[in-house]
MIDOSE-1310 file (N, C-alpha, C; in nm, 2 decimals, decimal comma, always signed):
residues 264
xxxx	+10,24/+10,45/+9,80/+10,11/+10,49/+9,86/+10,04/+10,38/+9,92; +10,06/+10,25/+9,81/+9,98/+10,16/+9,92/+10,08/+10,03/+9,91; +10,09/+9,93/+10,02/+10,15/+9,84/+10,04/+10,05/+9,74/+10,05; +10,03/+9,64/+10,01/+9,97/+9,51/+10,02/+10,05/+9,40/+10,02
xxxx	+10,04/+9,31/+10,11/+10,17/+9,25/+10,13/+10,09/+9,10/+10,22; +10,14/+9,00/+10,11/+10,12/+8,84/+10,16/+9,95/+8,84/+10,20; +9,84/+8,90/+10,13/+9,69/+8,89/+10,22/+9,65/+8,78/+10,17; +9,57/+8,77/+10,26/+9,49/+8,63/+10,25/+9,32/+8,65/+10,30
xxxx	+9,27/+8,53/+10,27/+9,08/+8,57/+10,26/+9,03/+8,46/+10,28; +9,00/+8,36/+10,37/+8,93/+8,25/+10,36/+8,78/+8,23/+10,40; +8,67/+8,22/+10,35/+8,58/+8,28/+10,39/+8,50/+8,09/+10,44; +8,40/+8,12/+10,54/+8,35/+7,94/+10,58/+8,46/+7,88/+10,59
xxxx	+8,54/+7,91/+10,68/+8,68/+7,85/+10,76/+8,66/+7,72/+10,78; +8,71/+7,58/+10,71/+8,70/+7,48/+10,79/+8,53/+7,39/+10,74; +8,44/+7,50/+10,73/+8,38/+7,43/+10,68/+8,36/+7,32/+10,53; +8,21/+7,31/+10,50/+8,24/+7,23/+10,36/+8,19/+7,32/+10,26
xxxx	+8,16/+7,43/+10,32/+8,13/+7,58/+10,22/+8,27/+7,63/+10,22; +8,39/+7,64/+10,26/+8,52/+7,71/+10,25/+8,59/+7,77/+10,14; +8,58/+7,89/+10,13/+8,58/+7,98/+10,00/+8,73/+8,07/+9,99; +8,81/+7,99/+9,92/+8,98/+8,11/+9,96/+8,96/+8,21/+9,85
xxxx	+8,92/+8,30/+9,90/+8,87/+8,43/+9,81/+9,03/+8,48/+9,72; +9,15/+8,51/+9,85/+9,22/+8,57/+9,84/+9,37/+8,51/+9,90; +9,49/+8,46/+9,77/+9,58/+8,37/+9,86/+9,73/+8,43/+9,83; +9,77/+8,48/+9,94/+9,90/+8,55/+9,93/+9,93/+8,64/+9,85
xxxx	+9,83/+8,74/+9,84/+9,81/+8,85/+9,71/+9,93/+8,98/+9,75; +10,03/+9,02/+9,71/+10,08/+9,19/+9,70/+10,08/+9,21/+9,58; +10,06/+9,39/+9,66/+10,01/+9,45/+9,53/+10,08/+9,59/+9,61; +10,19/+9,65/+9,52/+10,19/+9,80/+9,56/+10,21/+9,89/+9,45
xxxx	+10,11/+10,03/+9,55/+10,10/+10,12/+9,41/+10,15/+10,23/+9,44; +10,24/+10,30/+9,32/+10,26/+10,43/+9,36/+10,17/+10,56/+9,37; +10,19/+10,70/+9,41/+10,10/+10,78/+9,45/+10,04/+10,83/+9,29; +9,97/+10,85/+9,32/+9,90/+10,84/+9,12/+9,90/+10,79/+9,05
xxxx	+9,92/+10,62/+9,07/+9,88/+10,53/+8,95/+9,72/+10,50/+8,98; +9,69/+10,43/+8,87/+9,55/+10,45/+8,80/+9,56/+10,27/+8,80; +9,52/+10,21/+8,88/+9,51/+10,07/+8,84/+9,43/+9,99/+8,82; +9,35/+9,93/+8,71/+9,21/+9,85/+8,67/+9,28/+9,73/+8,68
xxxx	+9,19/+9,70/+8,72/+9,16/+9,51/+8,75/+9,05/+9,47/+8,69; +9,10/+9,32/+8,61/+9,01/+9,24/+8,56/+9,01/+9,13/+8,60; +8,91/+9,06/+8,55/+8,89/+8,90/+8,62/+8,77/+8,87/+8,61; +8,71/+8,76/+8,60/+8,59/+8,70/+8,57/+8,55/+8,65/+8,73
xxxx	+8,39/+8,60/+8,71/+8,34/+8,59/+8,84/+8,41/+8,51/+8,92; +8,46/+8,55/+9,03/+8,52/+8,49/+9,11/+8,61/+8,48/+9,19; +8,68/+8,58/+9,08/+8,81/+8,62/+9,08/+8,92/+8,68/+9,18; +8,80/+8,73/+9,31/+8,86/+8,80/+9,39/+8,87/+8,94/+9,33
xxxx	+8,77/+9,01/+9,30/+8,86/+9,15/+9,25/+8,78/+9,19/+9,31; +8,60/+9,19/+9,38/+8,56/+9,24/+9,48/+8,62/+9,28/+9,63; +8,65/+9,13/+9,62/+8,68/+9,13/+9,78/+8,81/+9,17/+9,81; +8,89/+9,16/+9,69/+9,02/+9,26/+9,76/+9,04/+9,41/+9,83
xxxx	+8,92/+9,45/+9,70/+8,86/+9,62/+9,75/+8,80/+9,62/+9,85; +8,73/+9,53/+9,88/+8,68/+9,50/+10,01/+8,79/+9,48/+10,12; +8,86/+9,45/+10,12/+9,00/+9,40/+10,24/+9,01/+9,54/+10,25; +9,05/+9,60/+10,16/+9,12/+9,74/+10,16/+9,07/+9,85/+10,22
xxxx	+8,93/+9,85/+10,18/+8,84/+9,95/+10,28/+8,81/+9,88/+10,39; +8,83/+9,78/+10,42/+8,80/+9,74/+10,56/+8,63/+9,67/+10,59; +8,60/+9,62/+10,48/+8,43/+9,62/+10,50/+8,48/+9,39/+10,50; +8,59/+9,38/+10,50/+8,65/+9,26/+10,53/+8,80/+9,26/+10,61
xxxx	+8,80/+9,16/+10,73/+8,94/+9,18/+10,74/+8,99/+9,06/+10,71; +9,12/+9,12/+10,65/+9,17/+9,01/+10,64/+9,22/+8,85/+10,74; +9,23/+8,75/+10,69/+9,30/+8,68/+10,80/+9,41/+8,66/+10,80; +9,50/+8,70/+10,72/+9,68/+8,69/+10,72/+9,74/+8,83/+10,62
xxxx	+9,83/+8,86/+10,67/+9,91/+8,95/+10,57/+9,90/+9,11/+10,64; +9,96/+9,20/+10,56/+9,94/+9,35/+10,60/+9,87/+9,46/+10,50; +9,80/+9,56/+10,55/+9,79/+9,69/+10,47/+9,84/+9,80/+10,50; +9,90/+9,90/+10,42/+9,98/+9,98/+10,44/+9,95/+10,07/+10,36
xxxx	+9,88/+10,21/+10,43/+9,84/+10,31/+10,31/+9,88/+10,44/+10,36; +10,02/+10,52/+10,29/+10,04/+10,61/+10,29/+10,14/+10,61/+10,42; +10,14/+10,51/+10,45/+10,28/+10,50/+10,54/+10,20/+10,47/+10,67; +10,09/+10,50/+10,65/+9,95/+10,41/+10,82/+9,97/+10,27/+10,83
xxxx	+10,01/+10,16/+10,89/+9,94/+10,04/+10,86/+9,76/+10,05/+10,93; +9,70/+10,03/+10,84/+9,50/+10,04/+10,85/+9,50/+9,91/+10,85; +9,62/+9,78/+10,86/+9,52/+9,69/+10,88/+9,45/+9,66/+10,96; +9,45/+9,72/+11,15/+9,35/+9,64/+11,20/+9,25/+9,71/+11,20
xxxx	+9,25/+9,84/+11,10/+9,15/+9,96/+11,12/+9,02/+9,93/+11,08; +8,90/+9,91/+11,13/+8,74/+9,94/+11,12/+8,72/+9,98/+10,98; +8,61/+9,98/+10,90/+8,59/+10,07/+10,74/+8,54/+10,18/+10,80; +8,52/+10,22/+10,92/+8,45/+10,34/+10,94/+8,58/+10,43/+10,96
xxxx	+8,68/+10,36/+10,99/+8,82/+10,43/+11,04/+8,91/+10,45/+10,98; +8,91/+10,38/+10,84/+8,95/+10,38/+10,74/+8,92/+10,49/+10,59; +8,79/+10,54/+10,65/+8,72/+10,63/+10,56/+8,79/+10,73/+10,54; +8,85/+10,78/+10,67/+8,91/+10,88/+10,66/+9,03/+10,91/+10,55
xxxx	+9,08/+10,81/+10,49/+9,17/+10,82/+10,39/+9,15/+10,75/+10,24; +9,03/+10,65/+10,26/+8,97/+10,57/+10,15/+8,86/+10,62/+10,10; +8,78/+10,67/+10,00/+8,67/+10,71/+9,93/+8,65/+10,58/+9,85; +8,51/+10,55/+9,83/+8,50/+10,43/+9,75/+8,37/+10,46/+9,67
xxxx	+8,37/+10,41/+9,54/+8,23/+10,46/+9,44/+8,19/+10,29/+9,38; +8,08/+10,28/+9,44/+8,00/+10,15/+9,41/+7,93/+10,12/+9,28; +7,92/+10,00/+9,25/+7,81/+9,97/+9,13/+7,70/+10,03/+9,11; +7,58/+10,03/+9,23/+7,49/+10,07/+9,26/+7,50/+10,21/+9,23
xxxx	+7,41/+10,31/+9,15/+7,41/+10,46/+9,19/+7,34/+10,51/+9,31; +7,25/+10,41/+9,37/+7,16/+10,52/+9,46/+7,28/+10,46/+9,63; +7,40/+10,39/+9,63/+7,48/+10,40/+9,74/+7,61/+10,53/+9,71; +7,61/+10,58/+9,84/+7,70/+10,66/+9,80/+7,68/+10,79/+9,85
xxxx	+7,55/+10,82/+9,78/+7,46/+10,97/+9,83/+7,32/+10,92/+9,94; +7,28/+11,07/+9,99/+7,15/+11,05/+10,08/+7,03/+11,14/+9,97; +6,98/+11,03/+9,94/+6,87/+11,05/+9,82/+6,74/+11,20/+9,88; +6,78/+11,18/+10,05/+6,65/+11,30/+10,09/+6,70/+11,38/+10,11
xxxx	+6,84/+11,42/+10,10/+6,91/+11,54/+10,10/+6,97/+11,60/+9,98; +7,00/+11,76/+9,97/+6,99/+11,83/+9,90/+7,15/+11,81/+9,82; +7,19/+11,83/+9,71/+7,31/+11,85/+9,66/+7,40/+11,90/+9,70; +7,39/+12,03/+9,79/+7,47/+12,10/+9,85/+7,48/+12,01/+9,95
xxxx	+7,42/+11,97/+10,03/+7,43/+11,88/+10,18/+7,51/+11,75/+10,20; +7,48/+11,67/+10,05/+7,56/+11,60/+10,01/+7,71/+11,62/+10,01; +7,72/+11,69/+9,94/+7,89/+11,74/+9,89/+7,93/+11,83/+10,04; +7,89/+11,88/+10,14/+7,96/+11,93/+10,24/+7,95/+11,82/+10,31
xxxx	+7,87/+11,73/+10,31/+7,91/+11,61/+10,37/+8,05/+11,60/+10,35; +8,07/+11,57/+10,23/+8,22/+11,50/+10,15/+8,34/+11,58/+10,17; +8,31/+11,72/+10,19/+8,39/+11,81/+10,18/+8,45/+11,79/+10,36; +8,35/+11,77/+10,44/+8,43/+11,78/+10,56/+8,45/+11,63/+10,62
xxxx	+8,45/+11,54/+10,56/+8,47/+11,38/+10,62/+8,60/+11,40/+10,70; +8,60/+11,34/+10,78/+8,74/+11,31/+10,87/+8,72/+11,45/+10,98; +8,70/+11,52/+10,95/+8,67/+11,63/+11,07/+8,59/+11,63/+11,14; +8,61/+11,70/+11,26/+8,50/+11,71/+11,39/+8,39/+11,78/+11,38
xxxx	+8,27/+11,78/+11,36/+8,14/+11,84/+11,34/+8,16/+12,00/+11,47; +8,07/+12,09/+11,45/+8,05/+12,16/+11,54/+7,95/+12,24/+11,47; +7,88/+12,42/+11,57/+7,76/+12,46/+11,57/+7,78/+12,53/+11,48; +7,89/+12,59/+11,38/+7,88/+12,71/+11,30/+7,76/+12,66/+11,18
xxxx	+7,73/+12,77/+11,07/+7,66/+12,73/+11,00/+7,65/+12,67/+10,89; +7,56/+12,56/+10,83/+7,61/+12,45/+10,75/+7,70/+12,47/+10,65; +7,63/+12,51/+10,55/+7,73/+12,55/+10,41/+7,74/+12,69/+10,37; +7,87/+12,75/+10,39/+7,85/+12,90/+10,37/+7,86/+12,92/+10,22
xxxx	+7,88/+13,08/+10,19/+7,87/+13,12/+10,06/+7,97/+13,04/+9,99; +8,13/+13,04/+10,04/+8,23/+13,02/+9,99/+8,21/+12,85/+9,93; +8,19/+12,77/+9,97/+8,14/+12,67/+9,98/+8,10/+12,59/+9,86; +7,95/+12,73/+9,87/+7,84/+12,69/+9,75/+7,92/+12,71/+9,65
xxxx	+7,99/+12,81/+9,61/+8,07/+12,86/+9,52/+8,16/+12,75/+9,46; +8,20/+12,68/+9,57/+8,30/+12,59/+9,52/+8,25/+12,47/+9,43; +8,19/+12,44/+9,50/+8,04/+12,31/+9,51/+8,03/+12,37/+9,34; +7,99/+12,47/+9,32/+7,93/+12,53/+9,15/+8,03/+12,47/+9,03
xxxx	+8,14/+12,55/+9,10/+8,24/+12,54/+9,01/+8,28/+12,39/+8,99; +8,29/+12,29/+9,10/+8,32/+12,13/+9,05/+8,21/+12,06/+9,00; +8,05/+12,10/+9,04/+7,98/+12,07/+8,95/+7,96/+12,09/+8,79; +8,02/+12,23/+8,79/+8,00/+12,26/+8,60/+8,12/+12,20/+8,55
xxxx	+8,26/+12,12/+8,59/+8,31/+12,04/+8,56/+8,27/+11,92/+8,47; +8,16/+11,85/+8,57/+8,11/+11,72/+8,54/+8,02/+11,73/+8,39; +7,97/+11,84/+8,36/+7,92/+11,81/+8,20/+7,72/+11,76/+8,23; +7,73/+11,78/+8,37/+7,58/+11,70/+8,37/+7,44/+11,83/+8,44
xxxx	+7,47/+11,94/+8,40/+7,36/+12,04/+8,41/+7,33/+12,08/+8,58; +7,43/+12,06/+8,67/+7,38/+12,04/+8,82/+7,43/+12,13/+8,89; +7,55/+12,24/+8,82/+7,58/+12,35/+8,90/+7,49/+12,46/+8,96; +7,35/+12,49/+8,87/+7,23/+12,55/+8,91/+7,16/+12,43/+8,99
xxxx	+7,15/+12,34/+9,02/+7,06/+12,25/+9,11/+7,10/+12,22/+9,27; +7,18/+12,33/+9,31/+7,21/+12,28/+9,49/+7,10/+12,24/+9,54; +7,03/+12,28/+9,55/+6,92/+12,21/+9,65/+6,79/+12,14/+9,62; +6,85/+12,07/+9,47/+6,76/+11,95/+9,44/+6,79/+11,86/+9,50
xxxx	+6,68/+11,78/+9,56/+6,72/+11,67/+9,64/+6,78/+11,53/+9,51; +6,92/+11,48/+9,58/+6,95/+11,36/+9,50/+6,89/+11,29/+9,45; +6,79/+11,23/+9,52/+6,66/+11,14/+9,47/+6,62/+11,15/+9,36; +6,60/+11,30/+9,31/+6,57/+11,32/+9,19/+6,60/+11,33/+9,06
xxxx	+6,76/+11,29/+9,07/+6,87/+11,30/+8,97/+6,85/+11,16/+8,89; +6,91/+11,10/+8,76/+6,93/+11,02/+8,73/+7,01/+10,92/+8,75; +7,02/+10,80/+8,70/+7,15/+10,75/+8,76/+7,30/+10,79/+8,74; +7,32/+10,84/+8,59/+7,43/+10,88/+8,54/+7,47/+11,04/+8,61
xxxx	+7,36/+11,12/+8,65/+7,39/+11,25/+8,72/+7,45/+11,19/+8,91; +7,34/+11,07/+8,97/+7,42/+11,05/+9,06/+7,55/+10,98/+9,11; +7,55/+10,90/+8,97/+7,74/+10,85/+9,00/+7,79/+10,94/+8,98; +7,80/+11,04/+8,87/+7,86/+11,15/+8,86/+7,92/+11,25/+9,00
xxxx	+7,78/+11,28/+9,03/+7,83/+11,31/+9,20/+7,89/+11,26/+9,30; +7,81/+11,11/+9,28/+7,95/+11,06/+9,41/+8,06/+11,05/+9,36; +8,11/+11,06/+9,22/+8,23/+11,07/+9,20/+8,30/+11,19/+9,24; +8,22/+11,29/+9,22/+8,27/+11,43/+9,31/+8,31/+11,41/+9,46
xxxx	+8,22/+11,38/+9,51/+8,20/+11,33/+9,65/+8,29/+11,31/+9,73; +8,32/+11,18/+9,63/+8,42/+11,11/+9,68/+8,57/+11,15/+9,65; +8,62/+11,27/+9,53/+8,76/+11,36/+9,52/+8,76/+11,50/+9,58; +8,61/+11,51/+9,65/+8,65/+11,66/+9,65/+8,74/+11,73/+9,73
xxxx	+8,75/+11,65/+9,81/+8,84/+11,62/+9,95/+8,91/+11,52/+9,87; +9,05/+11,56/+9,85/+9,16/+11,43/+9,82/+9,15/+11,30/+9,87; +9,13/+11,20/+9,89/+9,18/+11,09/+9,96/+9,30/+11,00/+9,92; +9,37/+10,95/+10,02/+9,46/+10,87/+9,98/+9,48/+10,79/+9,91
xxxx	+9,34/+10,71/+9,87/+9,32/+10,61/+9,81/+9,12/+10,63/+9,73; +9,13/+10,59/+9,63/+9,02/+10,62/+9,58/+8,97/+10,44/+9,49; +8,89/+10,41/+9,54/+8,83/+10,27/+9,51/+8,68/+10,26/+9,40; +8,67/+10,26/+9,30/+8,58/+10,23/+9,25/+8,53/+10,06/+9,17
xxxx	+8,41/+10,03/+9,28/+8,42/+9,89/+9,22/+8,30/+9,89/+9,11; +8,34/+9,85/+8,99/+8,25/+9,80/+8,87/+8,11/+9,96/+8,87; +8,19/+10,11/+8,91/+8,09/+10,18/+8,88/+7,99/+10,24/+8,81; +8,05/+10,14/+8,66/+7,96/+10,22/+8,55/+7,88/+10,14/+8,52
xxxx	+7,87/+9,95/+8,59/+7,82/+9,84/+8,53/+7,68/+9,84/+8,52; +7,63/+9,96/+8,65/+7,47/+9,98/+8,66/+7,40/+10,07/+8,52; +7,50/+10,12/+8,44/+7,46/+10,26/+8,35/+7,45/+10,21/+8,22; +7,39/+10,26/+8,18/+7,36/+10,24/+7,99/+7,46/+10,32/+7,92
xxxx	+7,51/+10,28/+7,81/+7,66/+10,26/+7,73/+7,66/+10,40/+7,71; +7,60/+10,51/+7,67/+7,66/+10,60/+7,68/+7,64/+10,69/+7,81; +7,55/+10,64/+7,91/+7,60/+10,69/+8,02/+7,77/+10,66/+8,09; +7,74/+10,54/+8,08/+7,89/+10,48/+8,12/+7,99/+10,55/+8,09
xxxx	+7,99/+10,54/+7,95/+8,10/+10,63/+7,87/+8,13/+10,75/+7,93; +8,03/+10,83/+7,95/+8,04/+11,00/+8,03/+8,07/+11,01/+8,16; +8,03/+10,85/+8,22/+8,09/+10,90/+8,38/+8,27/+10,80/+8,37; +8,31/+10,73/+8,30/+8,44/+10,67/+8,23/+8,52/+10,83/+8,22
xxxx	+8,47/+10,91/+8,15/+8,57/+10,99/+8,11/+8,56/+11,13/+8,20; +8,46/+11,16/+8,30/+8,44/+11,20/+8,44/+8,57/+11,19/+8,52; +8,50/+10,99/+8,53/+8,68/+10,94/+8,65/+8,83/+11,01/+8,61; +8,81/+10,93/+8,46/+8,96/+11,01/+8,41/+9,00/+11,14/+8,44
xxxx	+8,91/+11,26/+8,40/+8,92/+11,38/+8,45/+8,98/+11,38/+8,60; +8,88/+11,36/+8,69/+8,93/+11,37/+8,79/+9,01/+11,30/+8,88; +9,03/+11,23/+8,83/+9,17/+11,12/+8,90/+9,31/+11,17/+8,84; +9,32/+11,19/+8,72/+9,44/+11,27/+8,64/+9,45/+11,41/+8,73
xxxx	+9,35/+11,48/+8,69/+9,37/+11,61/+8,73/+9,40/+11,60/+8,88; +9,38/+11,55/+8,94/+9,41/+11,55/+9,08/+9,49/+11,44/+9,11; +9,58/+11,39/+9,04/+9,65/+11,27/+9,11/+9,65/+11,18/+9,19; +9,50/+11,13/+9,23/+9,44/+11,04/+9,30/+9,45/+10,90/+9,27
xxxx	+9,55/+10,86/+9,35/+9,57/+10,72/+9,35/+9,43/+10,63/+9,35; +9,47/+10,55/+9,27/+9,31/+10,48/+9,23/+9,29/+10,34/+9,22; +9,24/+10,25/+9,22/+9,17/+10,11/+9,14/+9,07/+10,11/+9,14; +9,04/+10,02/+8,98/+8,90/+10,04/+8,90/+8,90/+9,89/+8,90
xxxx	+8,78/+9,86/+8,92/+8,74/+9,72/+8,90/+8,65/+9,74/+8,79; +8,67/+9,64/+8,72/+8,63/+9,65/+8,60/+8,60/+9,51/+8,51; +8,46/+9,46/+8,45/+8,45/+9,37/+8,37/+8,47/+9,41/+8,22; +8,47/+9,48/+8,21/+8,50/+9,53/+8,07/+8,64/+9,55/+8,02
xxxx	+8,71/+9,46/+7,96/+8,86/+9,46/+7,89/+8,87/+9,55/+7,84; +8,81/+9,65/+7,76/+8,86/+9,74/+7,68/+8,87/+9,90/+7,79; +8,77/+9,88/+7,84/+8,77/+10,01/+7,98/+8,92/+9,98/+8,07; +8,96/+9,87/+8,07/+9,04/+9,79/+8,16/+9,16/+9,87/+8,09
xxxx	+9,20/+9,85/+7,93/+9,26/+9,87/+7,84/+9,28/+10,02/+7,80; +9,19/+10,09/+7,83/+9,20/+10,25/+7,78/+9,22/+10,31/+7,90; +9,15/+10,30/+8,02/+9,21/+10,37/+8,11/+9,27/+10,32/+8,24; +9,38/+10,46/+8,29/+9,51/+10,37/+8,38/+9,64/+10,34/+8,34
xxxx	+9,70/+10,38/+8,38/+9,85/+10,33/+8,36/+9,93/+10,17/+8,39; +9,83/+10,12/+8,45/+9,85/+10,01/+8,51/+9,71/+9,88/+8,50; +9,76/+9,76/+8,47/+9,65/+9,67/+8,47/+9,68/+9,51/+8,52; +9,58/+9,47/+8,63/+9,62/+9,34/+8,63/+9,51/+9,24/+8,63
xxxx	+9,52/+9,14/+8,60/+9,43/+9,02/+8,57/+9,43/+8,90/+8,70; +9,35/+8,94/+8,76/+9,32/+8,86/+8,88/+9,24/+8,69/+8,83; +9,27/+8,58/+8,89/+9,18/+8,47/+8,90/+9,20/+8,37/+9,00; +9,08/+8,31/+9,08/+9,15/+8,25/+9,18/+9,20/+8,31/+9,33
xxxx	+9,14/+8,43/+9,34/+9,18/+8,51/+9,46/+9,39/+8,54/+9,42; +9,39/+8,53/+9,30/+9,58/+8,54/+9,25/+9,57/+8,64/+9,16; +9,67/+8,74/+9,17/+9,71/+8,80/+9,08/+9,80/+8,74/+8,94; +9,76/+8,72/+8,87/+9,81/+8,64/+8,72/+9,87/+8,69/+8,62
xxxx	+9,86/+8,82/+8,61/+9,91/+8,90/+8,49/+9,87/+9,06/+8,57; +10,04/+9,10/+8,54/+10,04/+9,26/+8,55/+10,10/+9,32/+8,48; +10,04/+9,45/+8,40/+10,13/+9,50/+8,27/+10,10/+9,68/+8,30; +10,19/+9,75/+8,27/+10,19/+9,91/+8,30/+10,25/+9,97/+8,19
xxxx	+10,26/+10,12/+8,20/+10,32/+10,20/+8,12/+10,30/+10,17/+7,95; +10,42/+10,18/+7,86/+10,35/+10,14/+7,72/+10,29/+10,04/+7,68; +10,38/+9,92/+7,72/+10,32/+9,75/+7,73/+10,14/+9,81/+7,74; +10,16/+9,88/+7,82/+9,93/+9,85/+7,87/+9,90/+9,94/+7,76
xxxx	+9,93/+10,02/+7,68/+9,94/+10,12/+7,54/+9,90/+10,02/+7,45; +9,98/+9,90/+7,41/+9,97/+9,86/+7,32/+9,87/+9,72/+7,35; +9,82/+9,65/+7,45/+9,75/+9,61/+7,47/+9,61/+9,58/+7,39; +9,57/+9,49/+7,33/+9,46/+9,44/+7,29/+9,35/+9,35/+7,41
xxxx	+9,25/+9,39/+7,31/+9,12/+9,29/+7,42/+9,19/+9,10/+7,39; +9,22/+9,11/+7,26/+9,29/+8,97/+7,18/+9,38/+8,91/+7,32; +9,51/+9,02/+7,33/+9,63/+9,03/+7,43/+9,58/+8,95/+7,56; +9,44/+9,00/+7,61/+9,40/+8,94/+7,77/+9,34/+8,77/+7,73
xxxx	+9,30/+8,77/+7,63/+9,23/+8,67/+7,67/+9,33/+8,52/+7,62; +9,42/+8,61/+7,52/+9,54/+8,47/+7,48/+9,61/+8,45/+7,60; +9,66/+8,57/+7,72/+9,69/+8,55/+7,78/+9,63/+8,52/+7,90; +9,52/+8,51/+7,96/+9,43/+8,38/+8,03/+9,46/+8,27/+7,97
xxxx	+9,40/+8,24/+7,83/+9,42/+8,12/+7,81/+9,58/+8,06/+7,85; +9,67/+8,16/+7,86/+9,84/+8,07/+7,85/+9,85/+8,00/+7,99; +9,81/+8,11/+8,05/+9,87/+8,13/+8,19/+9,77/+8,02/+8,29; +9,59/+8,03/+8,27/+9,50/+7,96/+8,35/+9,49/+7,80/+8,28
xxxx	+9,57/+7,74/+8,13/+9,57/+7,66/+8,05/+9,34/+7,63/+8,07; +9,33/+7,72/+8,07/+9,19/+7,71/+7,99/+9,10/+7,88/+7,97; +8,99/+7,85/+7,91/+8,92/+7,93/+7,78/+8,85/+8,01/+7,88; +8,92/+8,16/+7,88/+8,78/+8,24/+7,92/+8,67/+8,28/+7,88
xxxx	+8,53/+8,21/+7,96/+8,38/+8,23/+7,93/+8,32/+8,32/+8,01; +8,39/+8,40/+8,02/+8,30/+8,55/+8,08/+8,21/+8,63/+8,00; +8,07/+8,61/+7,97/+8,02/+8,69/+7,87/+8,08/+8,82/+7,91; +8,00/+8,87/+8,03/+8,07/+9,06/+8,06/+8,20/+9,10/+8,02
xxxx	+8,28/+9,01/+8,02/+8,44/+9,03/+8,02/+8,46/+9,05/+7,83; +8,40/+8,92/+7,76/+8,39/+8,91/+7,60/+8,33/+9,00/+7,54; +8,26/+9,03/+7,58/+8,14/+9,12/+7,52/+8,10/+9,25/+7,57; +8,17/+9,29/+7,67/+8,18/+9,43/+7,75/+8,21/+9,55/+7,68
């Protein structure tokens, strides 16, 4: 599903700010793996997500999603097959529009607008039924405006948002890091829902080892703009928070001091 192959990231080129975010990184995923990334500040696990939606281009190497090459594609041109769910709760949604307006936003992305009428019955119907999924009281609220939701009710939604229409690729960077621990938790086991249930190929950026650790089939440890450690299937089962950080220390020959990462 996706091909990543030899990228590269150098950001203040030449100058005495010159920042190699990103150095000869592949990465390929099959169509429904679930893959978290960790790494401490620095590490490049932003800005790879960033290469991939296109909100950076790369300056060396290829992307390959679903058999497209999107490297030299725009992020506006890229939407069409990438959904992405931010740290931030209030990015994502339009806070002065209504819930239903939102989600037929999401529902028709990639298509050509025209005069019929906005959201018909069939629609709303649908809209209900993937809201009373989420567990967060909003299947009776279509035409509350966003703005007035909480934060954990509006990641929630753009989590919808952003599956309700399949995408190729589904990107979530660090989106529960804005939420308090048991919100987190509820929109954590939200993603799971609907990434499983719908087979939506995924990466989770993630400072939290044990989120890193519980969900996903797949996990790798970025540092240095490098991928350093990648483990899947039972290996990532048996996995300890202990497991990542003895193995930073082997591999980086020094001590990870990431509060977020230790203490997450």
């Amino acid at each position: 599903m996706l091909k990543v192959e030899n990228i590269s990231k150098v950001f203040n080129k030449d100058t005495v700010n010159e920042k190699k975010a990103i150095t000869n990184l592949n990465l390929h995923l099959n169509e429904g793996d679930f893959l978290t990334i960790i790494g401490s500040n620095g590490a490049g696990k932003s800005t790879l997500l960033n290469c991939i939606a296109g909100t950076y281009q790369i300056d060396d190497g290829s992307i390959v999603l679903d058999g497209n090459d999107i490297t030299k594609l725009k992020q506006f041109e890229r939407a069409k097959y990438i959904a992405r769910v931010f740290q931030d709760p209030l990015l994502g949604t339009a806070a002065d529009m209504e819930i239903q307006e939102n989600l037929s936003l999401a529902l028709h992305r990639g298509e050509k607008r025209n005069l019929r009428y906005g959201i018909t019955n069939k629609e709303k119907e649908l809209f209900k039924q993937n809201l009373s999924l989420l567990n967060l009281h909003l299947e009776d609220r279509l035409t509350s405006k966003v703005g007035l939701l909480s934060g954990g009710q509006r990641q929630g939604l753009t989590l919808l948002m952003a599956t309700i229409k399949k995408p190729s690729l589904l990107l979530l960077d660090e989106h529960t890091a804005a939420l308090d621990p048991i919100t987190a938790r509820n929109v954590l086991e939200i993603t799971d829902k609907l990434v499983n249930e719908n087979h939506i190929t995924t990466i989770m950026v993630t400072h939290n080892m044990q989120d890193a650790i519980d969900y996903g089939n797949r996990l790798i440890m970025m540092n240095d703009g490098k991928i350093i450690f990648d483990i899947s299937g039972e290996q990532k089962k048996k996995l300890k928070k202990e497991d990542l950080i003895n193995k930073f220390a082997q591999i980086t020959n020094s001590e990870l001091n990431n509060d977020a990462m230790l203490l997450g």
